[in-house]
N, C-alpha and C positions, 0 to 999 in steps of 0.2 A: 673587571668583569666584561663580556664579551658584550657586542653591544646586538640585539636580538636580530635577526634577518630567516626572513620568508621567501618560499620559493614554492611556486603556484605553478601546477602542470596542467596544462588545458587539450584535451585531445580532440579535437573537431570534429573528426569524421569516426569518434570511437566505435559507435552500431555500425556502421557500413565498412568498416574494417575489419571488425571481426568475421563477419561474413567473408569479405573476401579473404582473410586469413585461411579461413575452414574452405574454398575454394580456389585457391590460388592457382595462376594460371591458366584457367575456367572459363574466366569473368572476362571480357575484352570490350565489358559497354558499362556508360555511364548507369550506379548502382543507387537506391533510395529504399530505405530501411520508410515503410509507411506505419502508420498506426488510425487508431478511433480515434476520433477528436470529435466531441457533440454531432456522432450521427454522420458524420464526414470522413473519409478517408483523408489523410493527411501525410505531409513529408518529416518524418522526427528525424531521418538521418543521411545525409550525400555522402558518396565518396567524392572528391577530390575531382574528375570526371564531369560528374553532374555538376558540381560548382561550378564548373566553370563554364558549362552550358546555358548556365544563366540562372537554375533553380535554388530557392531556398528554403531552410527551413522552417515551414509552418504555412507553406503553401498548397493547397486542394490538389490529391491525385491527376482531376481532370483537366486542371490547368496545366502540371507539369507533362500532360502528355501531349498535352498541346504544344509544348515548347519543344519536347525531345521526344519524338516517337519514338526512339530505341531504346527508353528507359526501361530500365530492369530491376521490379520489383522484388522486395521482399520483407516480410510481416515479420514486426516488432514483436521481441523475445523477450520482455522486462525480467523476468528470473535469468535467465543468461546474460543479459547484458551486467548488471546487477554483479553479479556471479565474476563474470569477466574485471570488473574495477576490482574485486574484490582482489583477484588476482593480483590485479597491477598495483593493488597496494600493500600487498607482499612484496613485491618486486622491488617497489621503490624503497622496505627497508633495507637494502643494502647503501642506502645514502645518507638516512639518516633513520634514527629510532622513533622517530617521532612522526606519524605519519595519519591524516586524516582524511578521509574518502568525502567528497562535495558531488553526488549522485547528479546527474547523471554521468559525466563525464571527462571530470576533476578531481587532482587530487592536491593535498596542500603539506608542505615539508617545512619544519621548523628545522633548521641547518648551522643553527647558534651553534659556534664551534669545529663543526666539523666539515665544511669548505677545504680546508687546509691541506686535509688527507688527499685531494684531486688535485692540486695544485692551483686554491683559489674559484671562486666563484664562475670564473669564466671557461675555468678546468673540469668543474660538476657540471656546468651547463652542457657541455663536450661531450662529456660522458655520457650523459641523461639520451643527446639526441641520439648519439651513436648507437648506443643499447635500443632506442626506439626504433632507429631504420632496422636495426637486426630484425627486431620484434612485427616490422611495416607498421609500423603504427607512426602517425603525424603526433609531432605535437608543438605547444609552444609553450615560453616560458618565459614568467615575468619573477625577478627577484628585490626584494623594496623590505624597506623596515616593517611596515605593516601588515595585519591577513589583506587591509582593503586593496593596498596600491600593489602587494603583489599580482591578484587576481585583477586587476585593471588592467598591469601590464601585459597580462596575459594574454588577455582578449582585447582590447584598443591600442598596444602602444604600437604607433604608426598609420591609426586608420585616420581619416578625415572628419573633423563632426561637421555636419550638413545646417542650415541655415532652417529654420522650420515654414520661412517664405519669405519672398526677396524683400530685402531689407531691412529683415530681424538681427542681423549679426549689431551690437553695440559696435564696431567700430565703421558701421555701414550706416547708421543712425543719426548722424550728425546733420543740422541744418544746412551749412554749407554744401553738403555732398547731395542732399536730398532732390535740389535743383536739377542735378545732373542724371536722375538717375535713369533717365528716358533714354541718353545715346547711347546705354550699356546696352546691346541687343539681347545679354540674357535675361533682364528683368523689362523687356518692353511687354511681356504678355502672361507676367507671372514665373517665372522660370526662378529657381532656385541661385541661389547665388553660391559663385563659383567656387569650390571646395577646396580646400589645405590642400598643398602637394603635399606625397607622402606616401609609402608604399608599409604593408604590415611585414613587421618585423620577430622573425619566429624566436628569438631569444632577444628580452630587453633587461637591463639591469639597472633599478636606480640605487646611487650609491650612498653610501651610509651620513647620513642626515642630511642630503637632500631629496626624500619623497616629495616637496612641496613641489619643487621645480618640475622632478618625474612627471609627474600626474599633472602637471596645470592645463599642456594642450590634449590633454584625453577628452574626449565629447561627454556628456552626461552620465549616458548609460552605464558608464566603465563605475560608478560608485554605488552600483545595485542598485537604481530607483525605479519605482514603477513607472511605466509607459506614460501614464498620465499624466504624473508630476513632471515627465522630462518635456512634454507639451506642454505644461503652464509654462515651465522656466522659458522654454524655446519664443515662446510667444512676448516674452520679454525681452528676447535680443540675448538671452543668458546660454551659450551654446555649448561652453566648454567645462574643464574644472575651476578653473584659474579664473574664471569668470563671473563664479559662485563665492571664491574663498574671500573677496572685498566687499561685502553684501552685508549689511547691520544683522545681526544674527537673530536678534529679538524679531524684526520684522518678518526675517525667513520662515521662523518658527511657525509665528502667526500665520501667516498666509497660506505658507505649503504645508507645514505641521512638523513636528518633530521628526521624523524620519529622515528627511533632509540635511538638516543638522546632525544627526546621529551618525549616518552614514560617511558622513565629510569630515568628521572627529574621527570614527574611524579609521578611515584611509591619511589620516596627517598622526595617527598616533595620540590623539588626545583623550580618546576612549581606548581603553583595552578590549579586544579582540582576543581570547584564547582558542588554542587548538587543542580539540578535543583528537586524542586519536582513537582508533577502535581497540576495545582488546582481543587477542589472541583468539577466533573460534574455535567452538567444541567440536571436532567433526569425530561421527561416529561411522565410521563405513570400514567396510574387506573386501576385497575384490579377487577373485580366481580367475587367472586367465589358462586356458584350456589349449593343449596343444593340439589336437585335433576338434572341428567343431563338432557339436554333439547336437542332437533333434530330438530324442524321446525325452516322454514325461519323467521316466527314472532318472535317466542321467542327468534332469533338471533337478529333480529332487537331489538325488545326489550329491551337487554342488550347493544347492541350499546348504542342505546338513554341513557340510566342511562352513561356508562363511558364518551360519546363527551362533555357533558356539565362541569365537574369537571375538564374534562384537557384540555378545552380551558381556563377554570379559571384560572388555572396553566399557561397556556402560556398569557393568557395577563395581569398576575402582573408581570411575566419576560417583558413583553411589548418583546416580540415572537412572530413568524406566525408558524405554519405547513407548512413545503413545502416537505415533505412524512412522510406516517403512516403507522406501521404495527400493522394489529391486528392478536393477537396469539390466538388461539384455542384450550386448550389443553381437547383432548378427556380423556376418562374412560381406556382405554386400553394404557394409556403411552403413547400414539404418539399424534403429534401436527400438525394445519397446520396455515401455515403462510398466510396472503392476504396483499398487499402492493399496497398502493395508494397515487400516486402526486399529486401535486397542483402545477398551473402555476405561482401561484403569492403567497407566502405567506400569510395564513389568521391564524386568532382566532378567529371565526365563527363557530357554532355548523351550520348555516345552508348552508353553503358553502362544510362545508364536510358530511355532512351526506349524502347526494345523492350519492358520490362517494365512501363510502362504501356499502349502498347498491346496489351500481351496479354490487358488487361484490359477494352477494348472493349465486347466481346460481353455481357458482364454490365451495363453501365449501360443502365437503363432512362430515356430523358428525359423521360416525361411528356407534358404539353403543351409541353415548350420547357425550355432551358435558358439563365440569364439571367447569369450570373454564375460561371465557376471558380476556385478558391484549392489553389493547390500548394505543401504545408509538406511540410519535410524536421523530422519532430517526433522525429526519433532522430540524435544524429551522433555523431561521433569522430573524432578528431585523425587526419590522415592523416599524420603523422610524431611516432612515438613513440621515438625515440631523441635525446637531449639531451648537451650537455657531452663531445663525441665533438672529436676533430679535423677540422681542413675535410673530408682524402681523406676518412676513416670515414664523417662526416656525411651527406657529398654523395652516396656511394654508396649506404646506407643508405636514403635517403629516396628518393633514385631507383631501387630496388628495389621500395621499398613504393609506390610511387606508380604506375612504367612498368614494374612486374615479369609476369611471366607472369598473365594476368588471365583465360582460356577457363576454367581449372575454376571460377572465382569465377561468373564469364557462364553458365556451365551452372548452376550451383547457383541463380543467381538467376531464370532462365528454368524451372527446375524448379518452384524453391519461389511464382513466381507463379503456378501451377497447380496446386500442390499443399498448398502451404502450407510455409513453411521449417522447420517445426517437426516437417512429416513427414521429412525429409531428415536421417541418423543417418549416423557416422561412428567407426568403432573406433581407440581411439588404447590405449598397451601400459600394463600397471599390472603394480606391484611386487608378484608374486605365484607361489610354486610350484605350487599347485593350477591344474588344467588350465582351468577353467572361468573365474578370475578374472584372469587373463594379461590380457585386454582390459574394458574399459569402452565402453559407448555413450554418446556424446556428440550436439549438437548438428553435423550440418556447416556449418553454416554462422557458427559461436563455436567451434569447435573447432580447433586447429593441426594442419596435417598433421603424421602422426608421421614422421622419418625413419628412425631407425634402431632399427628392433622388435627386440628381445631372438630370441634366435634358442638353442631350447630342445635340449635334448644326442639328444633321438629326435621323430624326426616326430610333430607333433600329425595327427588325424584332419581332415579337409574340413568331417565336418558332426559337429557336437558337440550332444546330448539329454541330459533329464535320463536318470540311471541305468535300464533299465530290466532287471528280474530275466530270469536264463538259466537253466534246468533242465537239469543236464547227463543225458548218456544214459547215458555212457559212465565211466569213469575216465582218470584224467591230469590234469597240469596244462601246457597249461587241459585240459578233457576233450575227448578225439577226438572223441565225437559229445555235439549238446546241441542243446536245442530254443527256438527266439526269434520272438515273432511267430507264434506258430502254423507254423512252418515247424521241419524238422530240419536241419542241417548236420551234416558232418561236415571234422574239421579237416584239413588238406592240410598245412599249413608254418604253426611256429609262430614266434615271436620273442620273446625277454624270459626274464626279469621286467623289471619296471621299479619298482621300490618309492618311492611317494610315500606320507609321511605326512602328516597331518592339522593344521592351526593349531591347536596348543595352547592358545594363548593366546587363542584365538575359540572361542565353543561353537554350531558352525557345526549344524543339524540334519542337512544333507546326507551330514555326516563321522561321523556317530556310529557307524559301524558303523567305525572307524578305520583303520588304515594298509592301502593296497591294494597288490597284483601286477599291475599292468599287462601283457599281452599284445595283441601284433602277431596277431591270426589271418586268414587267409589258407583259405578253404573251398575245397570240392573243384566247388563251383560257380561259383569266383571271384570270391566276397566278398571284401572287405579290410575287417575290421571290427576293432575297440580294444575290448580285454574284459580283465574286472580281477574280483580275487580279494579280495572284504575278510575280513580278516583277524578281525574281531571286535571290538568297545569296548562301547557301550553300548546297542548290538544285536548279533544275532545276525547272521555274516557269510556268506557266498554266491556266488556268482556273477553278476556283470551284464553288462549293451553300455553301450557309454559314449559311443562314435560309429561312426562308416562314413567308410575314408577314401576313396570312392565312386571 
């Protein structure tokens, strides 16, 4: 049996190379892919360029322009970037079938076996770059018996691990040497002590059953531990791997916590580690590309009608719905615009959706001309979600969900493409005595219609507000006269009590003033208003309005 081997692809500068892929030849200054970071601009990605200018990443925009004033920004695309590995891990199955995406900008190849076919490990590695420089993509590559030591070699084999302050390194710690450590001039004022020669090495390979060796002068970080931990270790004189693996393991445990151990088991093979690969996506898209560019609204329509019918065909031998589309636009001049449209119910119906693209028309601007449209269904769902039913059940079931009453679904989605689906709310009934939490707002268009709403022992009010205080005039319960809104009423017909108490078990702010007297009042002016008596808890209690049942 073959004996397992991993091969971990790390692409460094993967964001700021995509860019310049989509630019090439363009670009002539150092490039940085920024993002949000807690309210701060920040650096998620260099090209090669900027590295070596001195910037890194997870450094403050305003610092790095401080270092390079020619820096040349540009705003992180997480759906493209994203999109882009996904690619590259198609790509990489022509190496091996087994292939696992490590987000953001790795990916991880199980290669048991099939090395052979390239002439040997050092043959695929060959390969791997060469296809990369084709592709201008950087990359490196570490291959080890394990998922850990491969992606270690990936990214440390050859960097230096740093002393975390003079005189931490264990073989810098010795009594004898400590005497001396004054004529060293790096450590006369605190200075770091002098680092591993070593230069990083874009393809490392450790060979079959020595990972221990591989990995021992890799620095900490190379075994996935958090920042922290690799500070406590640092602060021990523990700088490397080889450093760790002579450590009483009960103790390690203890101190730093299991992770430690876990991660180090790991990377030696003591723990299994599988690779999960992705399976196969659904993609639902057609795309017409137009020999002359077109501008009116017809000839937009027009090519709708050609792509709706082929990719509903598409989603109902997946036995799929649509439940959002976007159609891409790409103009003459390079630029694109996007339109996205939901659906409340999932369909595969060209005439369910065709109205709700063209209601979306009026908004596409075409430029100079349009040269090319692509229509993805990038959201779906099974249009028949009941299973293991008998025939009748089944048949019925799916033909309900499929040919069931479908105008509220057709109005929600003709709304929500003008309004947005997300404006569109819908009250379904929650487990609740308190008058105000009887319903939730939902989504309408991810929300189930309710049927049968709880139906409560006294009329709730039409329109429900928070509390707001009554001044009575008069005495009674409630009082004949009392003043709301700046207006007086007096009472005509009363109704009640109604005594609701309070969730106990919730310490609702609303309820502090605890158990109330609900009344029915009925003014001599023909209000119908719901007014409540609290009783007292952890405020002072009073008179309110609660609704109008109008």
């Amino acid at each position: 049996m073959a004996h397992r081997r991993i091969l971990s692809l790390w692409f460094p500068h993967l964001a700021a190379e995509r860019v310049l892929r989509a630019d090439r030849g363009r670009i002539d200054r150092p490039l940085a892919i920024v993002a949000e970071q807690s309210n701060t601009l920040t650096l998620a990605s260099l090209s090669a360029e900027a590295e070596a200018e001195g910037l890194s990443v997870g450094q403050s925009l305003s610092d790095a322009r401080a270092f390079c004033p020619d820096l040349l920004t540009h705003p992180a695309t997480p759906e493209q970037e994203a999109s882009f590995l996904a690619a590259l891990s198609r790509w990489s199955g022509k190496y091996s079938p087994w292939v696992a995406a490590q987000p953001p900008a790795a990916l991880l190849l199980d290669i048991t076996g099939c090395s052979h076919l390239f002439g040997g490990e050092a043959g695929l590695a060959e390969a791997i770059r060469a296809d990369a420089e084709t592709l201008f993509l950087t990359v490196h590559i570490g291959i080890a018996d394990t998922v850990g030591a491969a992606w270690a070699l990936a990214r440390y084999a050859g960097t230096a691990s740093i002393a975390h302050r003079s005189g931490d390194a264990i073989e810098q710690e010795a009594r004898a040497t400590r005497s001396r450590a004054f004529k060293r001039r790096n450590w006369e004022r605190g200075g770091q002590a002098p680092a591993r020669a070593g230069r990083f090495v874009a393809t490392s390979v450790a060979p079959t059953g020595q990972t221990r060796a591989a990995i021992a002068p890799l620095p900490l970080p190379a075994l996935r531990l958090e920042v922290e931990t690799c500070a406590k270790l640092a602060r021990l004189g523990i700088r490397c791997i080889g450093d760790l693996t002579g450590l009483p393991r009960a103790a390690l445990a203890r101190r730093f916590g299991t992770d430690v151990v876990r991660r180090l088991d790991q990377a030696l093979g003591a723990e299994p580690e599988p690779i999960s690969p992705g399976g196969p996506p659904q993609h639902f898209a057609t795309r017409l590309s137009l020999p002359d560019p077109i501008g009116l609204a017809d000839d937009i329509e027009a090519g709708i009608d050609r792509l709706l019918p082929p990719l509903c065909a598409k989603l109902r031998k997946a036995g799929r719905g649509a439940r959002r589309l976007r159609l891409t636009l790409f103009r003459t001049d390079r630029s694109l615009q996007l339109v996205e449209v939901g659906l409340a119910r999932p369909s595969d119906d060209p005439a369910r959706i065709h109205p709700l693209l063209t209601l979306q028309l009026p908004t596409i601007e075409p430029g100079f001309g349009i040269d090319m449209m692509r229509l993805q269904a990038h959201v779906t769902e099974p249009l028949t979600e009941t299973r293991h039913k008998g025939h009748l059940d089944a048949v019925a079931a799916a033909k309900l969900l499929r040919d069931g009453d479908t105008a509220l679904a057709d109005l929600l989605g003709r709304l929500g493409a003008r309004m947005g689906l997300e404006a569109l709310i819908r009250l379904t009934p929650a487990a609740s005595h308190i008058p105000e939490k009887t319903q939730t707002i939902q989504s309408a268009a991810y929300a189930v219609v309710a049927r049968d709403w709880p139906v409560p022992r006294t009329p709730r009010p039409l329109l429900m507000f928070v509390p707001e205080p009554v001044h009575p005039q008069a005495a009674g319960r409630p009082p004949e006269r009392f003043r709301w809104r700046r207006r007086d009423f007096t009472t005509r017909h009363a109704i009640g009590p109604e005594r609701i108490a309070p969730e106990w078990w919730l310490d609702d702010p609303a309820w502090r003033t605890g158990t109330r007297d609900y009344w029915r009042v009925i003014t001599e002016s023909g209000e119908h208003l719901w007014l409540f008596q609290a009783l007292g808890g952890g405020k002072t209690g009073g008179w309110f309005m609660h609704g109008d049942f109008g």
